[in-house]
C-alpha positions in Angstrom: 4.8 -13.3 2.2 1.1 -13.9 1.9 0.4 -10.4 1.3 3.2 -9.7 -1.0 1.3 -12.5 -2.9 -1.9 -10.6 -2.5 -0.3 -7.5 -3.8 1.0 -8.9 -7.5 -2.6 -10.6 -7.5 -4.3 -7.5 -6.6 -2.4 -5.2 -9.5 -3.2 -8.1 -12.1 -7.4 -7.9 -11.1 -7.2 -4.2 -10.4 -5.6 -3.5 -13.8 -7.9 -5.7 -15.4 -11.2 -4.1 -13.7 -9.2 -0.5 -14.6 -9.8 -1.1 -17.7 -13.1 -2.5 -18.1 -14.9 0.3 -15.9 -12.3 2.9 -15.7 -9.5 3.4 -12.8 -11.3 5.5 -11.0 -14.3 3.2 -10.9 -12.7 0.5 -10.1 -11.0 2.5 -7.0 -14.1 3.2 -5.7 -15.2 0.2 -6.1 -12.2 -1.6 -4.4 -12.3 0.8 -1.4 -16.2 0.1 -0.3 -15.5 -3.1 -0.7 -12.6 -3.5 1.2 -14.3 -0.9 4.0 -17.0 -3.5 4.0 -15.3 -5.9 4.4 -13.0 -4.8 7.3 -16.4 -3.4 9.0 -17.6 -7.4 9.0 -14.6 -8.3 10.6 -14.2 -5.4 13.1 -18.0 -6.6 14.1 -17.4 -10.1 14.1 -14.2 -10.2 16.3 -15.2 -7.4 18.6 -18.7 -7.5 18.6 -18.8 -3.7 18.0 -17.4 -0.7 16.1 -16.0 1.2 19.4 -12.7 1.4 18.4 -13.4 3.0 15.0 -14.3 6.4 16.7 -11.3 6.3 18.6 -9.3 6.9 15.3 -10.8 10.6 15.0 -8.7 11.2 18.8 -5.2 10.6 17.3 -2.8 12.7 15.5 -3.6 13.7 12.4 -0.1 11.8 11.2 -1.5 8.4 12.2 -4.9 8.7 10.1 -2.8 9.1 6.4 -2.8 5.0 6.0 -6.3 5.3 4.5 -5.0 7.8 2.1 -1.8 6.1 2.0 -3.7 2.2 0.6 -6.3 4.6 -1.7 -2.8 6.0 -3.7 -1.2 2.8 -3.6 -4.6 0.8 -5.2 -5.2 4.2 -7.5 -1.4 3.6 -9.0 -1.7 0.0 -9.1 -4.6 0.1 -11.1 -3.0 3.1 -13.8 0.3 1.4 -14.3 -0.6 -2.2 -14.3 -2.0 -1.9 -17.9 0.3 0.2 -18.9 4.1 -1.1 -17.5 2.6 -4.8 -16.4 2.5 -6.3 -12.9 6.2 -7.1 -12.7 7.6 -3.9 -13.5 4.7 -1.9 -11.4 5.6 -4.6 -8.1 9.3 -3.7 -8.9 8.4 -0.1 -8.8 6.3 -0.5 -5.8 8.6 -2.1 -3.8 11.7 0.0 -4.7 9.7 2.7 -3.4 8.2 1.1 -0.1 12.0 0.1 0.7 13.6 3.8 -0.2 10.9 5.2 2.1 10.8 1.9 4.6 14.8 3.0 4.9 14.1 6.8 5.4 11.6 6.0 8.2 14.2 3.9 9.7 17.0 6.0 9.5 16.0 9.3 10.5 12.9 7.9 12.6 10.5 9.4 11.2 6.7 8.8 12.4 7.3 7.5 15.4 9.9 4.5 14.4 12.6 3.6 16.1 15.8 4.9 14.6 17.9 1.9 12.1 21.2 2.9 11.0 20.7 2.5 6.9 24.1 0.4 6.0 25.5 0.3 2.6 24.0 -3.6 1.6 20.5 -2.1 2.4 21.3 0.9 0.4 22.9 -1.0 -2.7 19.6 -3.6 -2.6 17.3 -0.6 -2.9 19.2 0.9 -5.7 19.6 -2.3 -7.7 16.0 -2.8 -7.2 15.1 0.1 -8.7 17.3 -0.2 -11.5 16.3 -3.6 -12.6 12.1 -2.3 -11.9 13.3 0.4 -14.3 
């Protein structure tokens, strides 16, 4: 819940600062900060930054979240100005549940396999309809 608040809050600031400095700016800006940030907190609760060169010895697969959260902040600060934070969270989360329910059904990344029954289905495409 807390970060689905997060997430409307960050399109409204990130759209904002998109259009002040420019979206690509403002992603680069977003992304040292948040790097710092999670640097801080790797430090602070492990008392070292180890387990951030273990990342380099997984598969390749497992290293696309970066690139993964720099698209989703990089569209969330385009479309916010443009569509407005409603229609862009609709959007987003249509999308993260038509992939969430690919993932799950065919198993795909490593996930467990979820059958993908018709009330799931019908929720993702009335979501997108009404985000439309």
């Amino acid at each position: 819940m807390a970060a689905g608040l997060a997430g409307s809050v960050q399109i409204a600031v990130m759209s904002r600062l998109g259009e002040r400095i420019g979206v690509l700016e403002a992603l680069a800006f977003s992304t040292a900060v948040t790097a710092a940030l999670a640097a801080v907190i790797l430090v602070l609760a492990h008392q070292s930054v180890a387990g951030f060169g273990r990342a380099v010895d997984q598969p390749w697969w497992m290293l696309l979240g970066g690139v993964m959260g720099l698209l989703i902040v990089f569209t969330v600060t385009y479309a916010g100005p443009r569509i407005g934070v409603a229609a862009t969270v609709g959007i987003l989360i249509a999308g993260q549940l038509a992939m969430g329910a690919a993932i799950d059904r065919w198993g795909l990344l490593g996930s467990h396999r979820s059958p993908l029954h018709w009330p799931r289905l019908i929720g993702i495409v009335l979501l997108a309809a009404g985000a439309a």
